[in-house]
SEGU-465777 format. One record per atom (N, C-alpha, C): residue in three letters; x, y, z. Coordinates in steps of 0.1 Angstrom, whole numbers, plus 5000, padded with zeros to 4 digits. Atoms other than C-alpha are relative to their C-alpha. Layout:
<pts>
ALAXYZ
...
</pts>
This chain:
<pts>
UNK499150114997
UNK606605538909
UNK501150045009
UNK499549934994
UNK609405548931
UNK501549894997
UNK499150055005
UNK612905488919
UNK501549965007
UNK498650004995
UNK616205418933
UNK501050004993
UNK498950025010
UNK619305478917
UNK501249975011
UNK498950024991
UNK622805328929
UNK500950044987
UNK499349965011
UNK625705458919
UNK502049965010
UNK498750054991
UNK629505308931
UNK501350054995
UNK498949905002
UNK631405588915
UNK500150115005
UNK499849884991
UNK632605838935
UNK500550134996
UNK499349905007
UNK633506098912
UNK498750094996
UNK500449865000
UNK632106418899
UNK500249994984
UNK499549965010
UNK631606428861
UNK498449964990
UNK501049995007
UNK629106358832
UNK498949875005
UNK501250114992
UNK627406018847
UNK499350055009
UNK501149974991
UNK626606158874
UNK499450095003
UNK500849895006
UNK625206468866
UNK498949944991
UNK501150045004
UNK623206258842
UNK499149925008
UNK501350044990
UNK621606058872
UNK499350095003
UNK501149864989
UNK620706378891
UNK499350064989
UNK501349895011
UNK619406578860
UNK498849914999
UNK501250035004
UNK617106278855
UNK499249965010
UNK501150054985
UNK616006218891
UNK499550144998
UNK500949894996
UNK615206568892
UNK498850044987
UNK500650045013
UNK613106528859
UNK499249965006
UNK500650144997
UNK611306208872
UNK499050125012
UNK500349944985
UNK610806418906
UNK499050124997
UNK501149935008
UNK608706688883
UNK499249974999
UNK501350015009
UNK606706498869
UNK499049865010
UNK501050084992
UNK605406328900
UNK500749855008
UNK499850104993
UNK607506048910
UNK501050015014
UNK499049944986
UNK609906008941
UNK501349904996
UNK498650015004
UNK613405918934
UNK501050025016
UNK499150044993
UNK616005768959
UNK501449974992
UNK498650055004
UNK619905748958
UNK500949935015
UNK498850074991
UNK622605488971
UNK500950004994
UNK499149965010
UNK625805618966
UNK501249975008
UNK499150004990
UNK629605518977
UNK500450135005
UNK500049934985
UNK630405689007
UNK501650104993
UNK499049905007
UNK632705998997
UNK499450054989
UNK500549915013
UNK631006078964
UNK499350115001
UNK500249894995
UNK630206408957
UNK498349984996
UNK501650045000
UNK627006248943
UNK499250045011
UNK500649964989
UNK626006258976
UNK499450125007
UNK499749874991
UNK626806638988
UNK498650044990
UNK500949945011
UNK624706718948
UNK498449995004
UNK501550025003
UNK621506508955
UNK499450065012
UNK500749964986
UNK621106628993
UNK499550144999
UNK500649865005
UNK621306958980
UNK499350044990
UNK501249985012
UNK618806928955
UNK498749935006
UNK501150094993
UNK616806758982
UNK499449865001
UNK500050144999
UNK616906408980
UNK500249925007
UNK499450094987
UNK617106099003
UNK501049934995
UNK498850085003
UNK620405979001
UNK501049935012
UNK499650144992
UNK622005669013
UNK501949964994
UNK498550055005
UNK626005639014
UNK500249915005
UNK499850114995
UNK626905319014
UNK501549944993
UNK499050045008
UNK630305109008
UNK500049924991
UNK500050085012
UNK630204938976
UNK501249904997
UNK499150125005
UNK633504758976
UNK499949905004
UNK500850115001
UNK633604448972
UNK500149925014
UNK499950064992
UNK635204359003
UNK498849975012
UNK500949934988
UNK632004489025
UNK498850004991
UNK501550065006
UNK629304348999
UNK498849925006
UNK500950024991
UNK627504159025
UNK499250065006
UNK500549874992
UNK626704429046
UNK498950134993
UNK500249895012
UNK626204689013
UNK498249944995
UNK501150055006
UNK623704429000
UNK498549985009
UNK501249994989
UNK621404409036
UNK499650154999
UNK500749865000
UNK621404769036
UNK498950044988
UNK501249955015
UNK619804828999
UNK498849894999
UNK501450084994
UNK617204529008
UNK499450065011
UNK500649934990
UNK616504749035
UNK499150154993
UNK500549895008
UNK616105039014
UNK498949954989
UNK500849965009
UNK614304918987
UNK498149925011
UNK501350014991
UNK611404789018
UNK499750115008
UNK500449914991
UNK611305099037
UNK499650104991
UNK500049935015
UNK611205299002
UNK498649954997
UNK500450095015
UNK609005058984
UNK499950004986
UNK499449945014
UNK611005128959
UNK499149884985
UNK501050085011
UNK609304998925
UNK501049964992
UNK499050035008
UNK612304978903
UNK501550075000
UNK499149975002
UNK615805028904
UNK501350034987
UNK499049965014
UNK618505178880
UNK502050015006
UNK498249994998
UNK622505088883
UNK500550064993
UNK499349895013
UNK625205278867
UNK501249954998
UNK498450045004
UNK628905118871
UNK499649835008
UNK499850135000
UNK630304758878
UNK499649975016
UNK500650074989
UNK629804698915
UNK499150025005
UNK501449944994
UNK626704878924
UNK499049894990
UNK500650125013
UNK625304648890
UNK500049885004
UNK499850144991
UNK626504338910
UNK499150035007
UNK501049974986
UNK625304438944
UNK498550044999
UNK501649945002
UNK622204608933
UNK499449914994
UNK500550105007
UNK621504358911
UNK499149925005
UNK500150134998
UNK621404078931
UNK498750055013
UNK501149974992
UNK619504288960
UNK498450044993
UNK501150035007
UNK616904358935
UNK499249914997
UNK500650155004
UNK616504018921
UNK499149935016
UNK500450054987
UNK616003928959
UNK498750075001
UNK501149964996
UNK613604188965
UNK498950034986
UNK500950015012
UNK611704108931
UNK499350134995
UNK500549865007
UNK612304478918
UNK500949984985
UNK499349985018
UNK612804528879
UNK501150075000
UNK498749945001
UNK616304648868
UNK500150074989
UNK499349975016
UNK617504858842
UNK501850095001
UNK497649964995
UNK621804928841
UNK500050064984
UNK499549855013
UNK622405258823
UNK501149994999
UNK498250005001
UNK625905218807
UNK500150114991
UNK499649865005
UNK627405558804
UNK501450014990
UNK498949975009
UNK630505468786
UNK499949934988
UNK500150125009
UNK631305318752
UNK500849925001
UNK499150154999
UNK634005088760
UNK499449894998
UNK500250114999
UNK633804748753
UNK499949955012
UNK500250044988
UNK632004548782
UNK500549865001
UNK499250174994
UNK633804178797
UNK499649924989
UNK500750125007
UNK632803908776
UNK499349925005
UNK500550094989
UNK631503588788
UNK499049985008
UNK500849994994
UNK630003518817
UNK499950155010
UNK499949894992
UNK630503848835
UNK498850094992
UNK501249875007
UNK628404088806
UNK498749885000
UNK501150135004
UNK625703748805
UNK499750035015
UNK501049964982
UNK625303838846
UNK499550124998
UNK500149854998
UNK626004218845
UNK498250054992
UNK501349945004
UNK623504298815
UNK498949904995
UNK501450085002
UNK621303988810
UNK499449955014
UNK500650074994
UNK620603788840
UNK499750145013
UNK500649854993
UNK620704128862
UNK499750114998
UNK500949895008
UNK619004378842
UNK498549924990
UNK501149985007
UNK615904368829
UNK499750084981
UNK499649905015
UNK616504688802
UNK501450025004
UNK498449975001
UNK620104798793
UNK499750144989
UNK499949935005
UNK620005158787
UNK501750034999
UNK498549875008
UNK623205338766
UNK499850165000
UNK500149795000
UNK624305738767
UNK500249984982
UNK500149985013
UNK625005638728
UNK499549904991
UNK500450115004
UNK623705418702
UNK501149894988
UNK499250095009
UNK627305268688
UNK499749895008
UNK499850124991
UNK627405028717
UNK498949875001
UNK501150054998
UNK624104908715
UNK500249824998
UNK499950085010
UNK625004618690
UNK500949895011
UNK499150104994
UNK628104488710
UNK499449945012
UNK501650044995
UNK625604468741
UNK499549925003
UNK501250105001
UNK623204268731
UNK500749864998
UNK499550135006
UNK625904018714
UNK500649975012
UNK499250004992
UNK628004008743
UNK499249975016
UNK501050084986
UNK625303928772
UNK498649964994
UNK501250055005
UNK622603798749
UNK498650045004
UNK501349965002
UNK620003998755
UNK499450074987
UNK500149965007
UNK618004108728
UNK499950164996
UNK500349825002
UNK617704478710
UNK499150045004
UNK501349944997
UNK614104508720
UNK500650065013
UNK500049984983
UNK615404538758
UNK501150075001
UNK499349895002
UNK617904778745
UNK499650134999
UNK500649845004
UNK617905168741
UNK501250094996
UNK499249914999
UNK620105428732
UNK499150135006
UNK500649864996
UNK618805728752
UNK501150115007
UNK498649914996
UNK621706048753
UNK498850065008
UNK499849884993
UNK621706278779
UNK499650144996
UNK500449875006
UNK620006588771
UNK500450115002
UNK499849874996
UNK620706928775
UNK498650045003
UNK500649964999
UNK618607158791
UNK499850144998
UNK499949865004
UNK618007508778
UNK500050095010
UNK500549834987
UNK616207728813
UNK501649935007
UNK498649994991
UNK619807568828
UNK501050094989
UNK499149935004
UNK621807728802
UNK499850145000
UNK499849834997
UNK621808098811
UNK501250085001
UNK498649915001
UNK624308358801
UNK500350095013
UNK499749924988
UNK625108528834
UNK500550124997
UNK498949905006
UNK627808698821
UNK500450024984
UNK500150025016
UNK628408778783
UNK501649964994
UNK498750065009
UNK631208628759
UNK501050065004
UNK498949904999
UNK633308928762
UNK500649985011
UNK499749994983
UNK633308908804
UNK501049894998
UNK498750134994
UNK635108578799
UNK501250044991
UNK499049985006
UNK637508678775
UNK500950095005
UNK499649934997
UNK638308988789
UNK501049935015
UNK499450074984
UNK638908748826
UNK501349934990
UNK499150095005
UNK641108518804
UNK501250094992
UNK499149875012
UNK643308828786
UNK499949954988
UNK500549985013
UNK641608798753
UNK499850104992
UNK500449875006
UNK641109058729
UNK498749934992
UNK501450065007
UNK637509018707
UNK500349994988
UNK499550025017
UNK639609018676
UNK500549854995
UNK499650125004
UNK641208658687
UNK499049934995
UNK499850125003
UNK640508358666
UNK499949905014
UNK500250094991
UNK639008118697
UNK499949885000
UNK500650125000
UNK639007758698
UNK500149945014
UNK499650004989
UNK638307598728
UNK499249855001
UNK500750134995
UNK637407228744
UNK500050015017
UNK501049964985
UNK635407188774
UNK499849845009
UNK500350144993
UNK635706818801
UNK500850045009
UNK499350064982
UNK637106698834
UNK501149924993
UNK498650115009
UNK640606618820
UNK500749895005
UNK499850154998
UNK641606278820
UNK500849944987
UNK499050015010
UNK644106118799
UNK499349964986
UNK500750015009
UNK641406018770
UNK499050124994
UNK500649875007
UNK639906328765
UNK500550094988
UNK499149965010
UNK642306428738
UNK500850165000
UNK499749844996
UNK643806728754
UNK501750064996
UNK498650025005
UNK647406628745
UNK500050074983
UNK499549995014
UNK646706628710
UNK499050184995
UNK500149884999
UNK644606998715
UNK501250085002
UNK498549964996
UNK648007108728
UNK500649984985
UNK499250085009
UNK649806938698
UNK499850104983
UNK500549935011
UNK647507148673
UNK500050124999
UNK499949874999
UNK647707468690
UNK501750054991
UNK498649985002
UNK651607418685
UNK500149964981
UNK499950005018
UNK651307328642
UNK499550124999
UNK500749845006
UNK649307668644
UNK500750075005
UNK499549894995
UNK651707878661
UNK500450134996
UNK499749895009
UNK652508098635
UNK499050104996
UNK501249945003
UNK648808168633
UNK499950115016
UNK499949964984
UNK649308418662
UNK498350045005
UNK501349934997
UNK645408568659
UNK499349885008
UNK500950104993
UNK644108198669
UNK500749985013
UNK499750074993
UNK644008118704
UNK499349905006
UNK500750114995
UNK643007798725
UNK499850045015
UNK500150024986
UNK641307748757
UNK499649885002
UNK500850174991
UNK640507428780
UNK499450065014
UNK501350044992
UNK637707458798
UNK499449905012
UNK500450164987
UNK637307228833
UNK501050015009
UNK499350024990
UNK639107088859
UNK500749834998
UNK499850205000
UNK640406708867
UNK501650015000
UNK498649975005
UNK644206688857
UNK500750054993
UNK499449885005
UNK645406988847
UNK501150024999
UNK498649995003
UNK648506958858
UNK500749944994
UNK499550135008
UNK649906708834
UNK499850094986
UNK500449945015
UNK648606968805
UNK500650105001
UNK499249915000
UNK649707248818
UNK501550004997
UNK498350065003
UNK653107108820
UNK500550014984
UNK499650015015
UNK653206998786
UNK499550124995
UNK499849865009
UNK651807348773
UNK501550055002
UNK499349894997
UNK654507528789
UNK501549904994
UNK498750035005
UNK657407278776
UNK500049994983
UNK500349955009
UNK655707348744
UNK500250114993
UNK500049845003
UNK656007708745
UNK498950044995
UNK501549955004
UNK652607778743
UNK499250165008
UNK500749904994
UNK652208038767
UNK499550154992
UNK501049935011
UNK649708318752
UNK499649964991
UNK500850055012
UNK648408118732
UNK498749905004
UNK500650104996
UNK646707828752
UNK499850065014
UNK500949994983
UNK644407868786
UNK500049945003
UNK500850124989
UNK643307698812
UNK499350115009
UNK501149924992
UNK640207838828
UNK499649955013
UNK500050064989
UNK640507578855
UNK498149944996
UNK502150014998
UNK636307458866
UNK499650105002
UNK501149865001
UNK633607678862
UNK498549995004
UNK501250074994
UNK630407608880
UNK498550024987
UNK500649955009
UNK628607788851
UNK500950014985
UNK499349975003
UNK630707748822
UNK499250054985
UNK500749965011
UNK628207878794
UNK500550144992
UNK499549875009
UNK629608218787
UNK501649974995
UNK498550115008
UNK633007998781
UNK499350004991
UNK500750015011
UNK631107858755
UNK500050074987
UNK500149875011
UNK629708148738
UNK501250104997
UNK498449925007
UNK632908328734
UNK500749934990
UNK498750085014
UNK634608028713
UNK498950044988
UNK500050045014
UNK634808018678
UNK499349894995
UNK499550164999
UNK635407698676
UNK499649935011
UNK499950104989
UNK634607378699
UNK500249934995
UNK499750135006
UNK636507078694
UNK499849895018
UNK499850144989
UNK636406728716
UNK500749914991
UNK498550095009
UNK639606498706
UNK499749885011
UNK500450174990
UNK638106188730
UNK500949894993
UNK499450155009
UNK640205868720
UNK499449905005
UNK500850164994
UNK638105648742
UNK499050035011
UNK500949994988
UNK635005578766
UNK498850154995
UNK500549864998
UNK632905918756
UNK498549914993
UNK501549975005
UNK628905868751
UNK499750104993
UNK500649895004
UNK627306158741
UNK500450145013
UNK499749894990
UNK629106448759
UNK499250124998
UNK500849925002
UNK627006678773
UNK500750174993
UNK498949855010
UNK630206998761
UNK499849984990
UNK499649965018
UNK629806928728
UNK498250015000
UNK501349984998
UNK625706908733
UNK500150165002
UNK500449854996
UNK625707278750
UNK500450104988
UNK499149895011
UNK628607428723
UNK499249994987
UNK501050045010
UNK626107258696
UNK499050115004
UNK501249914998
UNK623307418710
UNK500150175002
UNK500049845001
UNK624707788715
UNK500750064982
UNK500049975011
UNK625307748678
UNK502050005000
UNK498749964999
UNK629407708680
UNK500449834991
UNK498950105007
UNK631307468648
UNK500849905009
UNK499750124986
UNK631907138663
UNK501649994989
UNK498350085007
UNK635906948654
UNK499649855014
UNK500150094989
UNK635406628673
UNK500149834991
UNK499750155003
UNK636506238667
UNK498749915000
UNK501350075006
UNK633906028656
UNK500249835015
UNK500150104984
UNK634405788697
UNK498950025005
UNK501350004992
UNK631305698711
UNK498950064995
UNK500949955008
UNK628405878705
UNK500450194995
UNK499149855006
UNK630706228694
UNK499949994984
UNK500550045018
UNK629906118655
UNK498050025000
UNK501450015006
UNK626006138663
UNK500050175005
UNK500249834997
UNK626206558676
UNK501350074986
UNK498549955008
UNK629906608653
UNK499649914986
UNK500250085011
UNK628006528620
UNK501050064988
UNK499249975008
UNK630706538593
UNK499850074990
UNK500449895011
UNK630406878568
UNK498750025006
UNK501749904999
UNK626606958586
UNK500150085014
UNK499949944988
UNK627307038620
UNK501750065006
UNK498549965000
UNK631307018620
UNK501049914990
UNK499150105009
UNK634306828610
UNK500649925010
UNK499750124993
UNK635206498621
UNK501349974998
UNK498950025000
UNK638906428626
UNK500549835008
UNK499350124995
UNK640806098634
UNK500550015014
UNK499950044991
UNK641406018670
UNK501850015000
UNK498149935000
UNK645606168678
UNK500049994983
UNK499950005015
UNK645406318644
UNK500350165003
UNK500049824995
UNK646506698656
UNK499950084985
UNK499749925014
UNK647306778619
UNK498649974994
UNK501350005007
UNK643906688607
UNK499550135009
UNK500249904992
UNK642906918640
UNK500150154993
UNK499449825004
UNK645107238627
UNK499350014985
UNK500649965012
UNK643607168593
UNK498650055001
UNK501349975000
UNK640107198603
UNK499650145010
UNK500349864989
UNK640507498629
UNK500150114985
UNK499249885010
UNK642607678596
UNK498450024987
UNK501150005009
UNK639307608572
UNK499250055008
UNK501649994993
UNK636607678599
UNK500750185000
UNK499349884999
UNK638908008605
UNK499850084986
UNK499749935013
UNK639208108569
UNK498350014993
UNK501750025004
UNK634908058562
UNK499450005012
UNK501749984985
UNK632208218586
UNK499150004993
UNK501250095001
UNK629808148561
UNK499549865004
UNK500250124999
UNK630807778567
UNK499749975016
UNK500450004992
UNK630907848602
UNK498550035006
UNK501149924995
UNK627508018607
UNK499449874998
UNK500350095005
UNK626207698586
UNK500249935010
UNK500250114988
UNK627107468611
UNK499850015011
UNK500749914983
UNK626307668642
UNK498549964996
UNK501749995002
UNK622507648628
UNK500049885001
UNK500450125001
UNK622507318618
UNK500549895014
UNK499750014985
UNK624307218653
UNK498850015007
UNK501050004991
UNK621807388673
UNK498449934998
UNK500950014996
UNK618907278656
UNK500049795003
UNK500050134998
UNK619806908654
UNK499749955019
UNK500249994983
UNK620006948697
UNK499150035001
UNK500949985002
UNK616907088693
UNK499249834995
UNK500550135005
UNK615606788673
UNK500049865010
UNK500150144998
UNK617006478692
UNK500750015014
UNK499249984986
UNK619106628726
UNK499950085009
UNK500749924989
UNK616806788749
UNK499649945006
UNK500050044984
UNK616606708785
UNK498749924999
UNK501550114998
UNK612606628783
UNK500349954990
UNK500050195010
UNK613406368757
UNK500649955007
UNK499450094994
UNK615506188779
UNK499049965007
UNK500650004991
UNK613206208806
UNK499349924994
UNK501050075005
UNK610306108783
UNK500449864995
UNK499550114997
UNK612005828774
UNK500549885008
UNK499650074985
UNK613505698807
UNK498649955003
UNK500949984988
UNK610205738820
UNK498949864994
UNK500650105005
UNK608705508792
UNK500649865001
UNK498850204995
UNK611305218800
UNK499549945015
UNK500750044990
UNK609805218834
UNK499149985006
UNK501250005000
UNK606705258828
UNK500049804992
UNK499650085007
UNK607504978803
UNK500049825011
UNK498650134990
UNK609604718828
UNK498350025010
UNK501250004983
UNK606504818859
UNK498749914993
UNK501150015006
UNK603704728831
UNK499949814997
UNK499450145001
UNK605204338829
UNK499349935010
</pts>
């Protein structure tokens, strides 16, 4: 089959990493996979360099006339079979160019936020989608109620990890040693593209209730807006105690060095693939039960679930995971194997691949 995905966010982070991992999936197993993407995204620079035909186009709204002749152009020069949207205006625009060129839809919604009400989710995910894939399966429900489509033409399908990508390059120690660690510290560390919902404030917040614990320290893991964290460490007085490792193109031997992996999300998070990888190299999850972060951060089996800006629940649960490495070892296993079980890359695929096979078979 041959697929097109549009995508009208221009950013760099877990959506769109989950397109490309699954075009390049699709593209294994025999199909051909096209991208239209707004013009500046790094989407673009990723899929060309993984060998893809890619089509930058303007998605705003001002320049939708234009946007919408082009992708009717593409999906006839293509013959493209089915298309897959991912954010609000590419889901418009693609939509409607679809519907025109009488190709099946399916609009993968990567966040859990609540979607418009009314008539806006009644266009978005019923009259211009066909399927309505989720990265988790809380949102599923709201969904369906909220643009009246039914659950059958629903999915939750997460994002999988892939194991031959996770390769230790370098070993735990290498990063610690880069980061001035000793192998004796107490690690806890969280891993995203910082953004004011990631809960990085209240990581900060927790380091600072523990400070007396001098053996524990924290790291953050990523890139995005750092500087806003940084700040607040240092008016905290946290220095040696709290990192920043900046972005890491490989950030896996991060990983394996923590202790601990927490994710403090207050809003918007699916099924993040950082707490997926730290799961799977067997590392004690702490993470808020937002989005699909309650179906990998299972409460007492895999880690401990904490309230959403709750830092003192936080320090309580680093100080227990700290004081028991039997309890720790226990949820490292049961972590990995659960990822194992239900959060590997060919499950996604195999699934995607049956929604289109599905939607083509109509």
């Amino acid at each position: 089959m041959r697929i097109l995905h549009l995508e009208a966010s221009p950013g760099w982070g877990g959506q769109e990493i989950r397109i490309l991992r699954e075009a390049e999936g699709m593209r294994e197993r025999g199909h051909e996979v096209f991208f239209a993407v707004m013009q500046g995204g790094r989407l673009i620079e990723e899929a060309c360099k993984a060998g893809f035909t890619v089509y930058a186009l303007n998605f705003h709204k001002i320049g939708w006339p234009l946007c919408l002749m082009q992708i009717l152009k593409i999906l006839r020069r293509h013959q493209i079979d089915i298309v897959n949207t991912h954010s609000s205006l590419d889901a418009w625009i693609g939509g409607i160019a679809a519907r025109l060129g009488f190709r099946p839809i399916v609009r993968t919604r990567h966040l859990s936020t609540k979607i418009k009400g009314g008539l806006n989710s009644r266009l978005l995910y019923g009259s211009l989608a066909d399927f309505v894939v989720t990265t988790c399966a809380s949102i599923l429900p709201m969904i369906a109620q909220q643009s009246g489509k039914c659950l059958e033409k629903c999915a939750s399908i997460p994002t999988g990890v892939d194991p031959a990508k996770m390769n230790i390059v370098r070993s735990s120690m290498d990063f610690r040693e880069q980061m001035g660690l000793r192998k004796s510290d107490f690690l806890v560390g969280t891993a995203c593209f910082m953004r004011s919902w990631k809960g990085i404030g209240d990581f900060l917040k927790a380091a600072d209730l523990l400070r007396h614990e001098l053996e524990i320290k924290w790291v953050i893991i990523g890139g995005g807006h750092s500087e806003i964290y940084r700040e607040q460490a240092k008016t905290l007085g946290l220095e040696g105690l709290v990192f920043f490792s900046g972005h890491l193109e490989d950030p896996f031997s991060a990983l394996r060095a923590l202790d601990v992996f927490a994710l403090l999300s207050t809003a918007h998070e699916g099924v993040s693939q950082a707490i997926l990888q730290a799961a799977f190299l067997e590392k004690p999850l702490i993470a808020t039960n937002i989005g699909g972060l309650g179906e990998v951060c299972l409460d007492g089996k895999t880690g401990i679930q904490v309230a959403p800006y709750s830092s003192d629940q936080v320090a309580r649960a680093v100080l227990l995971l700290k004081k028991d490495a039997s309890l720790r070892l226990a949820m490292g296993r049961a972590g990995k194997k659960l990822v194992e079980e239900k959060f590997i890359l060919d499950q996604t695929i195999d699934k995607m691949e049956t929604v289109y096979n599905r939607l083509l078979s109509l």
